[in-house]
C-alpha positions as CSV (number, residue, x, y, z in Angstrom):
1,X,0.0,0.0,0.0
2,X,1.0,3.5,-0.5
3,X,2.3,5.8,2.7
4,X,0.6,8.1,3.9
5,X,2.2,11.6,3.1
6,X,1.1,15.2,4.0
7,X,3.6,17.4,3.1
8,X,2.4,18.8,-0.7
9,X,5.0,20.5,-3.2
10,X,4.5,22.0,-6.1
11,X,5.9,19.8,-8.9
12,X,7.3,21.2,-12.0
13,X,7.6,17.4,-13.5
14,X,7.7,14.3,-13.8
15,X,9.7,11.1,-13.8
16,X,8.6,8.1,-16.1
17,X,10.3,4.8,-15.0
18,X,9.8,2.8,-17.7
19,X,10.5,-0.9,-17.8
20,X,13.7,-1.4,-16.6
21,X,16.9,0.8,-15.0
22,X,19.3,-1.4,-17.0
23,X,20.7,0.8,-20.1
24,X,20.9,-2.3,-22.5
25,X,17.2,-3.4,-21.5
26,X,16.1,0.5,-22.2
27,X,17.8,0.5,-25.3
28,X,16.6,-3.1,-26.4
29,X,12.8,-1.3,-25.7
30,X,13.6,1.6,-27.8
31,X,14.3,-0.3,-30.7
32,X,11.2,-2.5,-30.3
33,X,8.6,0.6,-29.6
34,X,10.2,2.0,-32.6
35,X,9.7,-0.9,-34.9
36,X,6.0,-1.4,-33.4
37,X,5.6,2.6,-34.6
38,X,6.8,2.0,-37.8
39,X,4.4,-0.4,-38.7
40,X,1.4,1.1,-36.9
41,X,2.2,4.3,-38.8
42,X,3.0,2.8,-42.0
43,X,-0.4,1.0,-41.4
44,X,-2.7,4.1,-40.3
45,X,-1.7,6.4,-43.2
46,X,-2.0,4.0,-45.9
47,X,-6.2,2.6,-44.8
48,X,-6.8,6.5,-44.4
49,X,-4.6,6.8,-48.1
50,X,-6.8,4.1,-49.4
51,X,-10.3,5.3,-48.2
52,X,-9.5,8.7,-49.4
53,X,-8.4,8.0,-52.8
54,X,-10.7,4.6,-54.0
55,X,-14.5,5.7,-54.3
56,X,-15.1,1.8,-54.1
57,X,-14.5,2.4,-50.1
58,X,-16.5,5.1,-49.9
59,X,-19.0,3.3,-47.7
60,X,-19.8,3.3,-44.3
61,X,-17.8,0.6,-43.3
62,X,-14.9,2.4,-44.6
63,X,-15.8,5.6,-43.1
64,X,-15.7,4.4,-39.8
65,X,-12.9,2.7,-40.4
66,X,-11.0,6.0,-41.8
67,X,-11.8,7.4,-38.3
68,X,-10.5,4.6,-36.5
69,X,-7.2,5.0,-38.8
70,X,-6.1,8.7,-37.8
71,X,-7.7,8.4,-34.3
72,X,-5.4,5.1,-33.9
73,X,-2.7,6.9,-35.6
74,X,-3.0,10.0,-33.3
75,X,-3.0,7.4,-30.2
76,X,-0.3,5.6,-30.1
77,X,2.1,9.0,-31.0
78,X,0.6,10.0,-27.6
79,X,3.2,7.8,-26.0
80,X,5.4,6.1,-27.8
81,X,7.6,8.7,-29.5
82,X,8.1,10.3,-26.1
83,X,9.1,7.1,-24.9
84,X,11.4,6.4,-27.7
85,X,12.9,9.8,-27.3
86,X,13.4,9.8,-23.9
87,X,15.4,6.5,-23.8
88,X,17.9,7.5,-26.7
89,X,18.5,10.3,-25.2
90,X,19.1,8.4,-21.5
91,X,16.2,11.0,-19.7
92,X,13.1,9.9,-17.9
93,X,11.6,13.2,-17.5
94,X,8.4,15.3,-18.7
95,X,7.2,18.3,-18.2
96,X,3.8,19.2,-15.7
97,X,2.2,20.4,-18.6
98,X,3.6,17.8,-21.2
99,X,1.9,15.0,-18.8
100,X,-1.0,17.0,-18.3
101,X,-1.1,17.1,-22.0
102,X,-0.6,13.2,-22.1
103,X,-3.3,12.1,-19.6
104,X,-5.7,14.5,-21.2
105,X,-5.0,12.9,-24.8
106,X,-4.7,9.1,-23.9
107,X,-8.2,9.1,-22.2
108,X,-9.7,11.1,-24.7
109,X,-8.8,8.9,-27.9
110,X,-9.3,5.5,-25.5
111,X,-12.9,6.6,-24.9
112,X,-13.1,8.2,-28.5
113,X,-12.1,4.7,-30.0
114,X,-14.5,2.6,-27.9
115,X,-17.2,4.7,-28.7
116,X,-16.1,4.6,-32.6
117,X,-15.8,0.5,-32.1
118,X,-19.3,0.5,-31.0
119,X,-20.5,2.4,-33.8
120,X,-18.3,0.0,-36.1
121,X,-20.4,-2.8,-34.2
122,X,-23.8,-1.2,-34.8
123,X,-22.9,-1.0,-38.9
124,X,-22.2,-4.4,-39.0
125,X,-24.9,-5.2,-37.3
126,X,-27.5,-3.3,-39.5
127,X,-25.2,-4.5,-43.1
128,X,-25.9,-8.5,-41.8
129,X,-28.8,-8.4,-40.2
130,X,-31.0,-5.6,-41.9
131,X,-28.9,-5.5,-45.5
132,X,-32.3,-4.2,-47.1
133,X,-32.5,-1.0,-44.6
134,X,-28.8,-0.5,-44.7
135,X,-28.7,2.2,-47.2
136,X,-31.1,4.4,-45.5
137,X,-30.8,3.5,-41.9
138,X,-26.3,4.0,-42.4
139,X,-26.7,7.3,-44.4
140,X,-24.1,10.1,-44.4
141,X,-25.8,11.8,-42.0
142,X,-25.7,9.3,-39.5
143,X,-22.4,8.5,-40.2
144,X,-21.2,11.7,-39.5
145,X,-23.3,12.3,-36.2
146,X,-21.8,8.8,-34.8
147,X,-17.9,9.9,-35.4
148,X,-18.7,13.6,-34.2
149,X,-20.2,12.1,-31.1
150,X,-17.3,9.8,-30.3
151,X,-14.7,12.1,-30.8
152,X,-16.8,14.8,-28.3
153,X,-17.5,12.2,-26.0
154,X,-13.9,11.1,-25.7
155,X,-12.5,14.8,-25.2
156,X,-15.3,15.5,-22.5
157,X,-14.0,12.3,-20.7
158,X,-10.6,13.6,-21.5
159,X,-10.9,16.8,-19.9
160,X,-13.3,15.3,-16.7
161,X,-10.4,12.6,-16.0
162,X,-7.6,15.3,-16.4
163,X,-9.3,17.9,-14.3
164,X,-9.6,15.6,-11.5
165,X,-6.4,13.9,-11.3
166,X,-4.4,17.3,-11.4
167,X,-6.3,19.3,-8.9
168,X,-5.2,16.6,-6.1
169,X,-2.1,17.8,-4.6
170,X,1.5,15.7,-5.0
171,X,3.8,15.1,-2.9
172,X,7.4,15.0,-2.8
173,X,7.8,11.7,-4.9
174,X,7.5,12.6,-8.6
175,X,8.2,9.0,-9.9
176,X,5.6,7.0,-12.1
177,X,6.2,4.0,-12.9
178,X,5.0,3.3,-16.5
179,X,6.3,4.8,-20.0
180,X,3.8,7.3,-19.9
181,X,1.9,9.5,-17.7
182,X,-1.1,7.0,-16.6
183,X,-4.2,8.4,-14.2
184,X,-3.5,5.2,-11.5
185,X,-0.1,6.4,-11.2
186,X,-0.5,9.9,-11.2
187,X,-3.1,9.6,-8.1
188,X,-0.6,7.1,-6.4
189,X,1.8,10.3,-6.0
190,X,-1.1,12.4,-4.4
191,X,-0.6,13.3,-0.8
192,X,-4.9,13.6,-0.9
193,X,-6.4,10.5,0.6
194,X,-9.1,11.2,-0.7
195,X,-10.0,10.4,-4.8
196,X,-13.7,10.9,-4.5
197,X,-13.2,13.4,-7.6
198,X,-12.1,10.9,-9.8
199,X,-13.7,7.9,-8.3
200,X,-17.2,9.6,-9.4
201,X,-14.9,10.6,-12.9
202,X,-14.2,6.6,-13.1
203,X,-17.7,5.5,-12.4
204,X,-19.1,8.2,-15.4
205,X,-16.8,6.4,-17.9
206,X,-16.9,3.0,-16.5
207,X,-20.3,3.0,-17.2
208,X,-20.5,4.7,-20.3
209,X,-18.1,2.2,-21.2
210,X,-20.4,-1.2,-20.1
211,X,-23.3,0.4,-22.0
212,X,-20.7,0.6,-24.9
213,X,-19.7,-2.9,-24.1
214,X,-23.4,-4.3,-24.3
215,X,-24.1,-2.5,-27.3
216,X,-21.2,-4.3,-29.1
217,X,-22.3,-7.7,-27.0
218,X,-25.7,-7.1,-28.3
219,X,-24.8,-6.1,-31.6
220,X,-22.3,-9.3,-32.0
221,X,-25.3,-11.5,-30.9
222,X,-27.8,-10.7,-33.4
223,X,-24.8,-10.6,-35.9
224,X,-24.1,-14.3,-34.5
225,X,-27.2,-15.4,-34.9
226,X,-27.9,-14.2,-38.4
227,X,-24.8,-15.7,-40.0
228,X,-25.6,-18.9,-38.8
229,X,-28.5,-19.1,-40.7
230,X,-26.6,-18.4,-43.8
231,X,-26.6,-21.3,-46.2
232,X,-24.1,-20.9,-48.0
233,X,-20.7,-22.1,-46.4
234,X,-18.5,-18.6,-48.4
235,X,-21.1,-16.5,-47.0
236,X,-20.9,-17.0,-43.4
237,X,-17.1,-17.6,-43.5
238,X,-17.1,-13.8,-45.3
239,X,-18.9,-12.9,-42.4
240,X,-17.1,-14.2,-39.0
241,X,-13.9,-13.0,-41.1
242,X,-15.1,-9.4,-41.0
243,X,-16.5,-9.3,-37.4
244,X,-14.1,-11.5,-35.3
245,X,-11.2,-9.5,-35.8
246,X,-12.9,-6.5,-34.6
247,X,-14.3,-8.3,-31.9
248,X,-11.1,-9.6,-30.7
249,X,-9.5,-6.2,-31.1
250,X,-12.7,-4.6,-29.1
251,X,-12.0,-7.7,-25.8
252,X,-8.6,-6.9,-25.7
253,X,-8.7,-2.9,-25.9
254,X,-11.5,-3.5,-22.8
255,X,-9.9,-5.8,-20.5
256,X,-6.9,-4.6,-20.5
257,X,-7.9,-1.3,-20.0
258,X,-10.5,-2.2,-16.9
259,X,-7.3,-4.2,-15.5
260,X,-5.4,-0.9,-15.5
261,X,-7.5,1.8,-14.2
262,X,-10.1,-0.5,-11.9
263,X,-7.3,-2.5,-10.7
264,X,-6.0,-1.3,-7.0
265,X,-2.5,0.7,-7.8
266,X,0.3,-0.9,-6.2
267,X,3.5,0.9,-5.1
268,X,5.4,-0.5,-8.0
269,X,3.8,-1.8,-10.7
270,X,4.3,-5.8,-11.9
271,X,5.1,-6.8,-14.9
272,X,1.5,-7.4,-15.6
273,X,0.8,-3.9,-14.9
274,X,3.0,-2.8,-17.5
275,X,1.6,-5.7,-20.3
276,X,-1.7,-4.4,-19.6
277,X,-1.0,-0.5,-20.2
278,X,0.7,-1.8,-23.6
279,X,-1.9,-4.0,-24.7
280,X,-4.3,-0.8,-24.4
281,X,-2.5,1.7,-25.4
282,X,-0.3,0.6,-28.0
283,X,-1.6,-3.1,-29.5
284,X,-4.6,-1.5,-30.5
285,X,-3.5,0.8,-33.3
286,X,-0.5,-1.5,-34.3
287,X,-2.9,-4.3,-34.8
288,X,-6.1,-2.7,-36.3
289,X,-4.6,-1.8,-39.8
290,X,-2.9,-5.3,-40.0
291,X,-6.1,-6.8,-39.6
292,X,-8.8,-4.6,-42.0
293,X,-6.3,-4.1,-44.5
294,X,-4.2,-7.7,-45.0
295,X,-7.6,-9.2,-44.4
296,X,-9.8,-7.4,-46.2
297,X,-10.3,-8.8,-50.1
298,X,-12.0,-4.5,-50.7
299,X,-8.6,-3.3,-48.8
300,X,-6.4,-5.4,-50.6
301,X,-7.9,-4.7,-53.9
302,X,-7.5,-0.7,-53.5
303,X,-3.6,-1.4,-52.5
304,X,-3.4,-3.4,-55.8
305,X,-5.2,-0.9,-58.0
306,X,-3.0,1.9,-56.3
307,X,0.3,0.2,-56.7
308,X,-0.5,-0.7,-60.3
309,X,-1.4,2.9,-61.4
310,X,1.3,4.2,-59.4
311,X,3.2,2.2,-61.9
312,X,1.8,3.1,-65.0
313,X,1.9,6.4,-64.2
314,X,-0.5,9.2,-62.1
315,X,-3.2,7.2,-60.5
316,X,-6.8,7.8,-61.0
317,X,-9.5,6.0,-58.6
């Protein structure tokens, strides 16, 4: 358990532990955050290339999943290039402000993008189960109204979660233990005993996150249930293809996120701890564009059509 400490300071910044103290291990993690960047970045900017340039994936599926691209993108450079940074250049520090700026921005696009996955859910849902009213019901409107409302409803969690964590008062201690600035470690430096601010915070977005949760259960049960009525064979292995990956994506993203804020915070964080802030903050948008684009037949058929008129000359879609 944490001590008890009275004595507030005002703190100018921050110290980010990382995963290990050793200057090979650090160095070893540099080059493996990098690498994991690389491929998440490569990945982001060419689905949002793709769904921008092909008029074939000018759909609703795609829309979403444009969205999901540059909010993923955005994400992960919350953290990792800090991280990365920092370790090359053998400091651990950030700034008040600059972690400020990190909590505010993590929370936001985490709740933005299980918002956006739920509205993901919901199209799928309607496109299997209610193909006729597809058309109308997923219209551009709607469309637009559902990514507006994620992205506002991630930066009003964003700025509830922030304004709560940083109005406790710290203490001398200025060491957080994690690659990034993380809310459970942030209040484990507070000399307040008292979270009730943020507890009532948490149980706002826990619960808008169940209700997101059972929408996507929901969703993923009629889906279920419709697919196995499919005759044919190709048609309901086209359709667990498109909706498990998203679904495994959308379990992972969860659990490892409720592990890490509902979790009680320890004084130093297990190697667990650290898996679970990973698998939430940075598996996510590594593994999203690996799994629309190198299994999607739509995907892979714009990357084909762009590479050959790249070839031939100026590309037209």
């Amino acid at each position: 358990t944490r001590p008890r400490m009275t004595n507030a300071t005002l703190v100018t910044e921050f110290i980010l532990m990382g995963f290990s103290e050793v200057r090979e291990l650090q160095i070893l993690h540099a080059v493996l955050f990098l690498l994991i960047y690389l491929v998440a970045l490569l990945g982001n900017l060419l689905i949002i290339a793709l769904t921008l340039l092909d008029k074939e994936l000018h759909t609703p599926m795609y829309f979403f999943l444009k969205h999901l691209s540059f909010l993923d993108l955005c994400y992960i450079s919350v953290t990792v290039p800090k991280f990365i940074s920092n370790t090359l250049a053998n400091i651990s520090s950030i700034s008040f402000l600059g972690c400020i700026t990190q909590v505010f921005l993590v929370v936001s696009l985490a709740c933005a993008e299980l918002a956006l996955l739920t509205g993901m859910a919901y199209d799928r849902y309607v496109a299997i189960c209610h193909p006729l009213h597809y058309a109308v019901t997923m219209n551009r409107r709607t469309c637009v109204k559902m990514a507006a409302s994620s992205w506002l409803s991630g930066g009003l969690s964003g700025l509830l979660h922030t304004a709560t964590s940083f109005s406790l008062p710290f203490c001398e201690s200025t060491r957080i233990h994690q690659f990034f600035c993380e809310i459970p470690q942030i209040l484990r430096l507070s000399c307040s005993e008292s979270y009730s601010a943020e507890i009532g915070a948490l149980a706002i977005t826990s619960s808008l996150s169940f209700i997101c949760f059972l929408s996507i259960s929901v969703s993923y049960i009629h889906i279920f249930s419709t697919v196995l009525k499919i005759p044919s064979v190709v048609g309901r292995s086209k359709a667990f293809s498109t909706c498990m990956p998203h679904l495994i994506v959308v379990t992972i993203f969860l659990h490892s996120a409720a592990v890490a804020y509902l979790k009680p915070t320890s004084a130093c964080p297990s190697f667990v701890d650290l898996l679970m802030s990973v698998f939430y903050t940075v598996l996510p948008p590594t593994l999203n564009p690996i799994i629309y684009s190198l299994r999607n037949k739509d995907m892979k058929s714009a990357l084909r059509k762009l590479v050959k008129n790249h070839l031939n000359g100026p590309f037209e879609f």
